[in-house]
C-alpha positions as CSV (number, residue, x, y, z in Angstrom):
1,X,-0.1,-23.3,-13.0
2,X,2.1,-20.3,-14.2
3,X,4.4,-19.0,-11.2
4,X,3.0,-14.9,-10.8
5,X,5.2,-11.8,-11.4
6,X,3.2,-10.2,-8.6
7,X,0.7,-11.2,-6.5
8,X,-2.3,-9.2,-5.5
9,X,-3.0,-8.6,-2.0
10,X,-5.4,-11.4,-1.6
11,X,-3.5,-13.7,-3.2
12,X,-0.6,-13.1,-0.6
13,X,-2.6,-13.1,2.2
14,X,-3.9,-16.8,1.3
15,X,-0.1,-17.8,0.7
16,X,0.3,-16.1,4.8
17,X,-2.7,-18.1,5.9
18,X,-1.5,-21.2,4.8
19,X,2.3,-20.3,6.1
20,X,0.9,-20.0,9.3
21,X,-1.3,-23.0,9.2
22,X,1.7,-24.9,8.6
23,X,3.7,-23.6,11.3
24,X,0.9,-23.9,13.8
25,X,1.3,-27.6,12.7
26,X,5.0,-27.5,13.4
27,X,5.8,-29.2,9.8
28,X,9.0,-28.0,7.4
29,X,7.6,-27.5,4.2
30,X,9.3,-30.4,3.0
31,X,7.1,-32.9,5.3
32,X,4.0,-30.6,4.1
33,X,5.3,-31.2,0.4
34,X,5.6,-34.9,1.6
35,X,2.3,-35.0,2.7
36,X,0.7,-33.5,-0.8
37,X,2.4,-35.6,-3.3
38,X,4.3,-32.7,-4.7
39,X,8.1,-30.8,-4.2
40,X,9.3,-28.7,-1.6
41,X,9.6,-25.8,-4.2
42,X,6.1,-25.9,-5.1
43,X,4.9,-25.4,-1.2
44,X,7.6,-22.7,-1.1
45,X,5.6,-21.3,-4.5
46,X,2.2,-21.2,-2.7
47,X,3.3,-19.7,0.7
48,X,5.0,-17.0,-1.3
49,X,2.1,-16.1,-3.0
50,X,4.1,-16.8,-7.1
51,X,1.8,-20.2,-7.6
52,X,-1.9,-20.5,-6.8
53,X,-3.7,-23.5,-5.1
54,X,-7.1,-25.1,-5.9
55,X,-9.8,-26.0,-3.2
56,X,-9.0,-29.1,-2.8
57,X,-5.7,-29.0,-2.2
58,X,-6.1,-26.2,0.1
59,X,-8.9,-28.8,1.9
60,X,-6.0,-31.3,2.3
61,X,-3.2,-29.1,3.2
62,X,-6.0,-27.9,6.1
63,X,-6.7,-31.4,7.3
64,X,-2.7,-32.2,7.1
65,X,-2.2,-29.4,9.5
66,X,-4.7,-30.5,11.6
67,X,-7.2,-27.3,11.4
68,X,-10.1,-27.2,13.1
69,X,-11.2,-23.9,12.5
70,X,-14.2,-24.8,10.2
71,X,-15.3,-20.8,9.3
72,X,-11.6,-20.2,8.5
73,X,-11.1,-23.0,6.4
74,X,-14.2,-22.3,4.3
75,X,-13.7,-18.9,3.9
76,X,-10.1,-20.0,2.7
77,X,-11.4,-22.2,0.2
78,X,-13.6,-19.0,-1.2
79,X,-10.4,-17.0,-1.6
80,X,-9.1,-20.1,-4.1
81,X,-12.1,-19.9,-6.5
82,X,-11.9,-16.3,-6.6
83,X,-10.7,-15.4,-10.2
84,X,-11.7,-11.4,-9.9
85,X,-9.8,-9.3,-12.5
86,X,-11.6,-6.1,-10.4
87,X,-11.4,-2.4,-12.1
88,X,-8.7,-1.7,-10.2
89,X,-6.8,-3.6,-12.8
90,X,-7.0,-1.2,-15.4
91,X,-4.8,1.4,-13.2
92,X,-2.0,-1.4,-13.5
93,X,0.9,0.4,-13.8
94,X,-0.8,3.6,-13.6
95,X,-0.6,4.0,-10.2
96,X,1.4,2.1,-7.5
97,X,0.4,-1.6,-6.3
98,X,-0.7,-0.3,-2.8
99,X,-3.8,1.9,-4.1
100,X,-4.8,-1.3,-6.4
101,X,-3.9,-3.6,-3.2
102,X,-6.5,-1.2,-1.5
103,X,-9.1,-1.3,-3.7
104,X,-9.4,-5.2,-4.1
105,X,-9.1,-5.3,0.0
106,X,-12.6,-3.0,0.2
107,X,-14.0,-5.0,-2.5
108,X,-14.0,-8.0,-0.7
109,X,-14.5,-6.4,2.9
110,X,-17.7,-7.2,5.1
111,X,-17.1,-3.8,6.9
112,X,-14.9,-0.9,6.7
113,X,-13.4,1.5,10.0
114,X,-11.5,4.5,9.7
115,X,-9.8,6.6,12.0
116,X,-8.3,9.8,10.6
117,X,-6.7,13.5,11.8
118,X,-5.3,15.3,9.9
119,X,-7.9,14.8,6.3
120,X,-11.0,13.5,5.4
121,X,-11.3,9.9,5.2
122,X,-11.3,8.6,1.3
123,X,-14.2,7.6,1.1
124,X,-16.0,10.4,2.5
125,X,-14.3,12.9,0.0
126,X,-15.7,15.1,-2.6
127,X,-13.9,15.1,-5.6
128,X,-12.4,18.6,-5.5
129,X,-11.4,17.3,-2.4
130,X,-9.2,14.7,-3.3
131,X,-7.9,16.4,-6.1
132,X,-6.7,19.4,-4.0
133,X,-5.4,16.2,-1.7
134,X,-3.2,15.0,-4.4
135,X,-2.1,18.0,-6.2
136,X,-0.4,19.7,-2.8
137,X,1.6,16.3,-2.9
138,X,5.9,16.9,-2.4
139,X,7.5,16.3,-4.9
140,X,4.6,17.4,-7.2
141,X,2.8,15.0,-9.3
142,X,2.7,15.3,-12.7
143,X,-1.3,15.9,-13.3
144,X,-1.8,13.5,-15.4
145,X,-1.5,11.4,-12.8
146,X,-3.3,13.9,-10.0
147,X,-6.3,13.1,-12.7
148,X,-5.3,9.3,-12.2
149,X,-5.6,8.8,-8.7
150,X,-8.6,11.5,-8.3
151,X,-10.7,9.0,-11.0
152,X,-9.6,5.9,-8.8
153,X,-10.5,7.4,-5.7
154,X,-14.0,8.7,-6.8
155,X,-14.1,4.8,-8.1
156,X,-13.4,3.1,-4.8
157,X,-15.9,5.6,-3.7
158,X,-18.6,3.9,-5.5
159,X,-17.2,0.5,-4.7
160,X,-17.8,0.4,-0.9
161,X,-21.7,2.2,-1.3
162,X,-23.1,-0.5,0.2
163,X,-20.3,-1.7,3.0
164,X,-21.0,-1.2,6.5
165,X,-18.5,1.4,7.5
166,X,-17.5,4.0,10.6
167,X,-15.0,6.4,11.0
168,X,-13.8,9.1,13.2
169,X,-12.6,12.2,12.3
170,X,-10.7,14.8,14.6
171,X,-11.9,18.1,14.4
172,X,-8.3,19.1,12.9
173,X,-9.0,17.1,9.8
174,X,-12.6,19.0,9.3
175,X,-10.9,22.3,9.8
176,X,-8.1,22.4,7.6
177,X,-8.9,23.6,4.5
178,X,-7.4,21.7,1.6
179,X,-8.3,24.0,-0.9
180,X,-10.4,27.1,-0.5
181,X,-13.5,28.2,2.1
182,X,-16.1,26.9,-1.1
183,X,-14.3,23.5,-1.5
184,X,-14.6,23.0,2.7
185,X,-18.1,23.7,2.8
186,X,-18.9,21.3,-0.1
187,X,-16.8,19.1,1.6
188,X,-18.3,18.8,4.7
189,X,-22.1,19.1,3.2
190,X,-20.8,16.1,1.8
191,X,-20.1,14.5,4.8
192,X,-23.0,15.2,6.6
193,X,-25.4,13.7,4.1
194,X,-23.1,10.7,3.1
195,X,-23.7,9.7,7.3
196,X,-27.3,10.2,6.7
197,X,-27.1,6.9,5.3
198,X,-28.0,3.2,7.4
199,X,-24.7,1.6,6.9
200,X,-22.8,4.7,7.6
201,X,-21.7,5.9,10.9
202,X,-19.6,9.1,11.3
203,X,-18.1,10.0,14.6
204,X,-16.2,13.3,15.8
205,X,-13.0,14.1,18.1
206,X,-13.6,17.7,19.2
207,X,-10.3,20.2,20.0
208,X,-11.9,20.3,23.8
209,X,-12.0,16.5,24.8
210,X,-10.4,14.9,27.5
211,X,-8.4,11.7,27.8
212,X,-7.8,11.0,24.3
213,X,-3.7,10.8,24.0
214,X,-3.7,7.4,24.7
215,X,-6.0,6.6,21.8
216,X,-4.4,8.5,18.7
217,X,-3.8,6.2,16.0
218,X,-4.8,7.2,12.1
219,X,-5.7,3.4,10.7
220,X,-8.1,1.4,8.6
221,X,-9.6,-1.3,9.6
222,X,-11.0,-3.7,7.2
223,X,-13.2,-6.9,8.1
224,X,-12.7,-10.0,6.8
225,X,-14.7,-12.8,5.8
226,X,-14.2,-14.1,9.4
227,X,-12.1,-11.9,12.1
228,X,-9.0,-14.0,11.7
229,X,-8.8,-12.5,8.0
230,X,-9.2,-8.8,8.7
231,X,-6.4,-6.4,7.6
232,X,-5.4,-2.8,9.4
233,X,-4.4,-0.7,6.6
234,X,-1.8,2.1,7.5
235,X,0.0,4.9,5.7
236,X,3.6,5.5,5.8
237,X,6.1,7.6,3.9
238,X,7.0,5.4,1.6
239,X,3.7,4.1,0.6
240,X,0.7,1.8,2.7
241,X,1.3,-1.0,5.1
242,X,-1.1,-4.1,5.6
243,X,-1.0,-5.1,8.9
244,X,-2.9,-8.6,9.8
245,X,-0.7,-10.8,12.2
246,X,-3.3,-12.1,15.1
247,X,-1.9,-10.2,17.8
248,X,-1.5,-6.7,15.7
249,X,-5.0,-7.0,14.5
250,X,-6.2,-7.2,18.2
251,X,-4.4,-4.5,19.7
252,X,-6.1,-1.9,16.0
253,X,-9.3,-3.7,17.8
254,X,-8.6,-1.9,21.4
255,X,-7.4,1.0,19.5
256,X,-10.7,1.8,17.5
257,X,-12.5,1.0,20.6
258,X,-10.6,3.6,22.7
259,X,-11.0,6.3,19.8
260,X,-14.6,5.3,19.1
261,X,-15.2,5.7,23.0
262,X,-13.5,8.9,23.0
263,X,-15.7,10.4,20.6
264,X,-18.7,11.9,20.4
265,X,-22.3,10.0,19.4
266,X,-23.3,10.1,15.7
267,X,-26.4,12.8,16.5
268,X,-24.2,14.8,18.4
269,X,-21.1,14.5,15.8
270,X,-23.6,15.5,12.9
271,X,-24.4,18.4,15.2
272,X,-20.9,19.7,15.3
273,X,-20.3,19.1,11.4
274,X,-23.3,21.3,10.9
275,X,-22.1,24.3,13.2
276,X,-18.7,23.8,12.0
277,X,-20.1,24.3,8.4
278,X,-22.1,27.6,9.9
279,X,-18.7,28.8,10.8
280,X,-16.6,29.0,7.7
């Protein structure tokens, strides 16, 4: 197979599954080479994510290491048939790997949570929204590219229609206005109705409540095919972090739980949209 110039998110997160099958194995990659039939360098290849692996290797390399995890294993062996060349593919080199990193996580996602303060979560945004998002950007962004990420946005949007997904929003992030009083009243019109819907759930931190330092933490948390492949997704200055060691993923668990407990029911958090909206 021809070794990859850069791997896609999924593809490196198979290459870390099977790294860390390995090492819960306790074999060098030279007895795991040993083991396969093939060279050191190729094993290397795979757990770096430059050479792909078929099923039934991945099947032998599990049984090698000794796996029992039967759910993990099969849902492995999906992520080595998977040949998707997604949409996001046609904003390669358009915009940078994260946001197409992004976009292939949420395709494959079972469920999506999001915890934001300070803006509306993406895919809760209106258009003129995110444009107004991505145009007060420092430095400025030429607008071709404002147009760019606006159209891959509103495209991720469409995506995840039909994903299970819950977020909480601080009040702070329903009250600054991005753009101007119109835009925020779309906005949140938008929001209201988009949490009318089954899979969606929408959850507010108001100014006034209690007891909620301890729970602060803007994240999102994608599911997996099985909870040992979920992924927290983070933002940072220069650009998104994937987060999905064991341990990492189960302290974002606690977290969401804390801010999800700290907020206010869905009926009760559509409420406070609604008067918010009233207000402006």
């Amino acid at each position: 197979m021809a070794k990859r110039v850069e791997p896609t998110a999924r593809q490196m997160r198979l290459a870390v599954e099977l790294r860390r099958l390995r090492d819960a194995a306790g074999l060098t990659s030279r007895e795991a080479a040993a083991l396969l039939g093939v060279s050191a360098p190729q094993i290397s290849q795979i757990e770096s994510g430059l050479a792909g692996v078929s099923e039934k290797r991945l099947r032998r390399l599990a049984a090698n290491y000794s796996c029992s995890d039967d759910e993990l294993i099969e849902a492995l062996a999906a992520m080595t048939k998977d040949r998707t060349r997604g949409w996001w593919e046609e904003y390669r080199e358009l915009l940078p790997t994260p946001f197409l990193d992004l976009a292939e996580l949420e395709h494959h996602a079972t469920f999506l949570k999001e915890v934001q303060f300070l803006f509306i979560p993406g895919p809760l945004q209106t258009e003129g929204y995110a444009r107004a998002v991505f145009s007060d950007r420092v430095p400025d962004l030429p607008a071709e590219e404002v147009e760019v990420r606006v159209r891959h946005r509103m495209q991720r949007k469409a995506t995840i229609a039909a994903t299970p997904y819950e977020a909480v929003i601080h009040e702070a992030a329903l009250r600054i206005m991005v753009s101007d009083r119109t835009a925020s009243r779309t906005q949140l019109a938008h929001v209201l109705e988009t949490s009318e819907a089954e899979h969606v759930t929408v959850r507010v931190i108001p100014f006034h409540l209690e007891g909620f330092a301890s729970a602060a933490g803007t994240m999102t948390y994608v599911g997996g095919a099985v909870p040992k492949l979920d992924t927290v997704v983070r933002d940072g200055p220069h650009g998104a972090a994937f987060i999905d060691s064991e341990a990492q993923l189960g302290a974002f668990r606690t977290l969401f739980h804390k801010v999800e407990d700290a907020s206010l029911d869905p009926e009760r958090s559509r409420d406070f949209i609604h008067r918010l909206a009233k207000e402006l």
